[in-house]
matplotlib code that plots the C-alpha trace (Angstrom):
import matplotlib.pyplot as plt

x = [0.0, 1.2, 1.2, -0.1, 0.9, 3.4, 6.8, 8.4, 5.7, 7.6, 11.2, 12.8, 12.8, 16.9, 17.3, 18.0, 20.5, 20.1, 21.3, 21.8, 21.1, 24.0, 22.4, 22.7, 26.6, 27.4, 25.5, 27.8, 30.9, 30.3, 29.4, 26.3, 23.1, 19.4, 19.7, 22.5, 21.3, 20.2, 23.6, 25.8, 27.2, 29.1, 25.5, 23.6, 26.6, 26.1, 22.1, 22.2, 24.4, 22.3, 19.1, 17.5, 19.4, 19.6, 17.3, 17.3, 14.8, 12.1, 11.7, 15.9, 14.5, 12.3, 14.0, 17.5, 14.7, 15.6, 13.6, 13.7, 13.0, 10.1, 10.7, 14.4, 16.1, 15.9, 12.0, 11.3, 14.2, 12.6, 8.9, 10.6, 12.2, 9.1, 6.9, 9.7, 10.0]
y = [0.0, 3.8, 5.7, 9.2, 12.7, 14.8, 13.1, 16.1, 16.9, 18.5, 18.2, 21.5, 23.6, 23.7, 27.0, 28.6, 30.6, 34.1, 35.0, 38.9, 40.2, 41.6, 45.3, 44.6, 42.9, 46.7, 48.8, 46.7, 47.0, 51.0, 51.3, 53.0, 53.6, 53.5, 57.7, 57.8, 55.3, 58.4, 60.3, 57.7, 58.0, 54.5, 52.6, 55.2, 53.5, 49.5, 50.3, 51.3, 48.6, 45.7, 47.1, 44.5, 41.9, 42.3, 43.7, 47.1, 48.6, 50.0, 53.6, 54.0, 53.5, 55.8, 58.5, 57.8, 57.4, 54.1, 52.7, 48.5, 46.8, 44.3, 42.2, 41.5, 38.2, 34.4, 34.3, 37.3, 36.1, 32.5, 34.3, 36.1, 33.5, 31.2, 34.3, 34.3, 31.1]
z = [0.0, -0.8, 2.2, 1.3, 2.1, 2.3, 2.6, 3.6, 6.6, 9.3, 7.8, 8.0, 4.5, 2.7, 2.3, -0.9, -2.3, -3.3, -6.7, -7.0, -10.8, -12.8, -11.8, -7.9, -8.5, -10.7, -7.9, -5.0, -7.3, -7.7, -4.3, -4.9, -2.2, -4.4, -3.8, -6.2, -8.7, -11.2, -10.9, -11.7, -15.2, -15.2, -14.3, -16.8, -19.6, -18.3, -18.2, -22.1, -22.9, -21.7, -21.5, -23.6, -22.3, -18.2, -15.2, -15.2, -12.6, -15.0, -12.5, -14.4, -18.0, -17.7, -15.4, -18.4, -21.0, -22.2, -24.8, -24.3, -27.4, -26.2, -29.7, -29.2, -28.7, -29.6, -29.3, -31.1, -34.2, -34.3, -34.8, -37.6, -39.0, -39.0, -40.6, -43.6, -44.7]

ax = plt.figure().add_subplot(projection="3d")
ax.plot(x, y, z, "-o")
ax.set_aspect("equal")
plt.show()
């Protein structure tokens, strides 16, 4: 017979690591508090550069005025790819 339930019942969790984003490792490197997000000219440069491609909070796009590009990447290149052939 297959005993039912939960295996796990009452087994205490495994933590998990936290993975910080490539913007959080930046903003730790540069030393930065949230306050001086905006005036930093060396995250304004690595927020332009990847963008499209890495988190960037969304309150910096549009503070810097970055325009993300919604249909870039492998997804959007294999829609366009099926749609041509």
């Amino acid at each position: 017979m297959r005993s039912r339930g939960n295996p796990n019942w009452g087994k205490p969790t495994v933590p998990v690591h936290v993975v910080r984003t490539e913007f959080e490792q930046l903003v730790e490197k540069l030393r930065l508090s949230s306050d001086e997000y905006q005036y930093s000219p060396q995250l304004r440069k690595w927020c332009l550069k990847n963008a499209n491609t890495r988190y960037v909070p969304e309150y910096l796009l549009k503070l810097w005025g970055i325009n993300v590009n919604e249909n870039w990447g492998h997804i959007a290149e294999c829609m366009v790819s099926a749609r041509t052939q």
